[in-house]
C-alpha positions in Angstrom: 0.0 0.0 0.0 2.7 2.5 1.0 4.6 2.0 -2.5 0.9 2.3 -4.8 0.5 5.3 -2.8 3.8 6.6 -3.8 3.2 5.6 -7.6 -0.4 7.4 -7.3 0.8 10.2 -5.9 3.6 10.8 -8.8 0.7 9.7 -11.3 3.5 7.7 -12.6 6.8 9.3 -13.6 7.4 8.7 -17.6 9.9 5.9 -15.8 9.4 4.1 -12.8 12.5 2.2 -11.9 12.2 -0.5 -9.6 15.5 -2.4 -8.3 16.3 -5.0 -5.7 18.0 -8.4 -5.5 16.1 -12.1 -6.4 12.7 -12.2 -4.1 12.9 -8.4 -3.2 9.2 -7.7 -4.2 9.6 -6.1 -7.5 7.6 -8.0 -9.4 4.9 -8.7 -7.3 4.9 -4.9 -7.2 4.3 -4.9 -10.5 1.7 -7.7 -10.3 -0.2 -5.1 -8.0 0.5 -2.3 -10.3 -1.1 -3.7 -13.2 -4.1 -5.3 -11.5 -4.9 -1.6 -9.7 -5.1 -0.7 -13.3 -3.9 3.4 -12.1 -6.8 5.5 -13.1 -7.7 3.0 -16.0 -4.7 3.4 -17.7 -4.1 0.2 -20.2 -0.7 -1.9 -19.3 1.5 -3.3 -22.1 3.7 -6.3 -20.0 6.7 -7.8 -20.9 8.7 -10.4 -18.5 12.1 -10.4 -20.7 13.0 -14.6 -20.5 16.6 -15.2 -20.0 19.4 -15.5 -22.1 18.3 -13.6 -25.8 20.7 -14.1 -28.0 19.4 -12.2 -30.8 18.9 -8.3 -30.1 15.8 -7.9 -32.2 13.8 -10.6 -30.4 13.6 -8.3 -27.1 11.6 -5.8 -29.6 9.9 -8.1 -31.0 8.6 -9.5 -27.4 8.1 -5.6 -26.9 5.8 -4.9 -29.7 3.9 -8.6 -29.0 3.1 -7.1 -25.6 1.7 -4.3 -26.7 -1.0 -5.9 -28.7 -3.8 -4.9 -26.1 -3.2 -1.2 -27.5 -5.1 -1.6 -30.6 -1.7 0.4 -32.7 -0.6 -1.0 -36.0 3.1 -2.9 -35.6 3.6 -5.3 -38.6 5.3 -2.6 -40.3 7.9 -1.9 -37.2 8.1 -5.9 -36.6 9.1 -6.4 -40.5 11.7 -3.5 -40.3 13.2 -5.3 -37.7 14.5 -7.7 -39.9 16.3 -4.7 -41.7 17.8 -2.9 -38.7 19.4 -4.6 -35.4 19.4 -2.5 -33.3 16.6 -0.4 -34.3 17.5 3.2 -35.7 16.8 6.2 -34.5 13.4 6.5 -37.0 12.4 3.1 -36.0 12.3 4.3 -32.6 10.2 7.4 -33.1 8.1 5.4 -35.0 6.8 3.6 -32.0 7.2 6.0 -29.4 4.8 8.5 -31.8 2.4 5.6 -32.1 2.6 4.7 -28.1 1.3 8.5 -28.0 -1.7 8.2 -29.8 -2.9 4.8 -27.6 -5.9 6.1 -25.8 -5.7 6.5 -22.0 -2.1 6.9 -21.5 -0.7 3.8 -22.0 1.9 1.9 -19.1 4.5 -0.5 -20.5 5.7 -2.8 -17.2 9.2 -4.4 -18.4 10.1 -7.3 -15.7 13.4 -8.7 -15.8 15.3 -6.3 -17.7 18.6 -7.4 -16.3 18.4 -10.6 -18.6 18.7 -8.1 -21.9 22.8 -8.4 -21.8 23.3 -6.7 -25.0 24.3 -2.8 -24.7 23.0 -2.0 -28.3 19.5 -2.9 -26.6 19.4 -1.3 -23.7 21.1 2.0 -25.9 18.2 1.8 -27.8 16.0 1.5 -25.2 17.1 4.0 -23.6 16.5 6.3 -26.4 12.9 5.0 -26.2 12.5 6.4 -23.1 13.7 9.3 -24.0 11.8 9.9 -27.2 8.6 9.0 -25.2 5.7 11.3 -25.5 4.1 13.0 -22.5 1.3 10.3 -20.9 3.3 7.5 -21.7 5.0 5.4 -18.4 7.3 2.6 -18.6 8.0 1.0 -15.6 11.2 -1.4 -15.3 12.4 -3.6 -12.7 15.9 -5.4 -13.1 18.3 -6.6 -10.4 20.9 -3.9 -11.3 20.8 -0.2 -12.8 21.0 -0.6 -16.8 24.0 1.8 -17.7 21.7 4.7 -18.5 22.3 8.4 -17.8 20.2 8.8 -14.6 21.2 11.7 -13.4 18.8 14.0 -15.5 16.3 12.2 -15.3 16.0 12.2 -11.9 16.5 16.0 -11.5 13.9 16.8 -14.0 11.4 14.8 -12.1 11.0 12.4 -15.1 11.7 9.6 -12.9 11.3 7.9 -9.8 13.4 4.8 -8.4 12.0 2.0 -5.8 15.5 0.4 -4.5 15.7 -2.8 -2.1 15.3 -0.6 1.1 11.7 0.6 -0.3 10.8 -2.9 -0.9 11.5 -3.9 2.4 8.7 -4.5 4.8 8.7 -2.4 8.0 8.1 -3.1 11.2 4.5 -1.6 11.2 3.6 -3.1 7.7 5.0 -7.1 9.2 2.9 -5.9 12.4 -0.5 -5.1 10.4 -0.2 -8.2 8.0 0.6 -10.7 10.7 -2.3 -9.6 12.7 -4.6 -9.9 9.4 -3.4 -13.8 9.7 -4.5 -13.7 13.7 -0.5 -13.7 14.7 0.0 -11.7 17.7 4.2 -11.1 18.3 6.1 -8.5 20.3 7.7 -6.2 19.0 11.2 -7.4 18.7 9.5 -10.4 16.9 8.0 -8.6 15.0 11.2 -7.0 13.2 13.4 -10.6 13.2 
């Protein structure tokens, strides 16, 4: 609840990055994201499966996942073929079309640790930044891609969960616990 409230409440930065270590809660984060559906907003969700070897399947996975938009890809999927990784008009391609999906579209990307290839996540990274206004991608991966953060986060055009805002405090364990009719002390409570 405390971490929804904090999405809400930034109405969802154009990124959301979400980071933590195996089992930290990041996905089922996102789980809880997408089933709160944020003001109605449709989500576009992609768990990237390990090892790709091929840099143009992650964009291909990424345009599958966006099927529920109701935005013409088979032209962007066949110019894959043509460019790896996808060039710059490629890329403005889809981030125009993610503009015109109705409602403000939210594309969750799970697992983005598993894309090793830097061409990809350069690319992606220019996604983000050629995103239109209304448009949120939220990422969780195990480490930081090698992205220029800096601005981003001084503009205010994104916000970062880490591992300590995952964590469970003492009040939170206390109140779910007690929703299971388990009564501890205190200092059971937080081991």
């Amino acid at each position: 609840t405390r971490l929804m409230r904090h999405l809400v409440e930034t109405d969802l930065a154009p990124v959301t990055l979400v980071t933590g270590e195996p089992a930290a809660g990041k996905t089922s984060l996102l789980v809880h994201l997408r089933e709160s559906a944020i003001h109605g907003r449709e989500v576009a969700w992609l768990t990237v499966p390990p090892r790709i070897v091929e840099d143009t399947t992650f964009w291909e996975y990424l345009l599958v996942s966006m099927a529920g938009f109701e935005m013409r890809v088979d032209d962007l999927r066949a110019a894959l073929l043509d460019s790896e990784p996808p060039g710059e008009s490629w890329l403005a391609t889809l981030a125009n079309r993610l503009g015109r999906v109705h409602g403000h579209p939210i594309i969750v990307i799970d697992d983005l640790h598993e894309v090793e290839s830097a061409e990809v996540l350069q690319a992606f990274e220019r996604l983000l930044e050629m995103a239109p206004a209304g448009v949120s991608f939220v990422i969780a991966t195990r480490r930081r891609p090698p992205w220029s953060l800096a601005s981003w986060r001084l503009s205010g055009r994104m916000v970062e969960i880490s591992s300590d805002d995952l964590r469970v405090t003492g009040d939170e364990a206390r109140q779910l616990l007690a929703a299971r009719g388990v009564e501890l002390d205190d200092a059971s409570v937080e081991v």
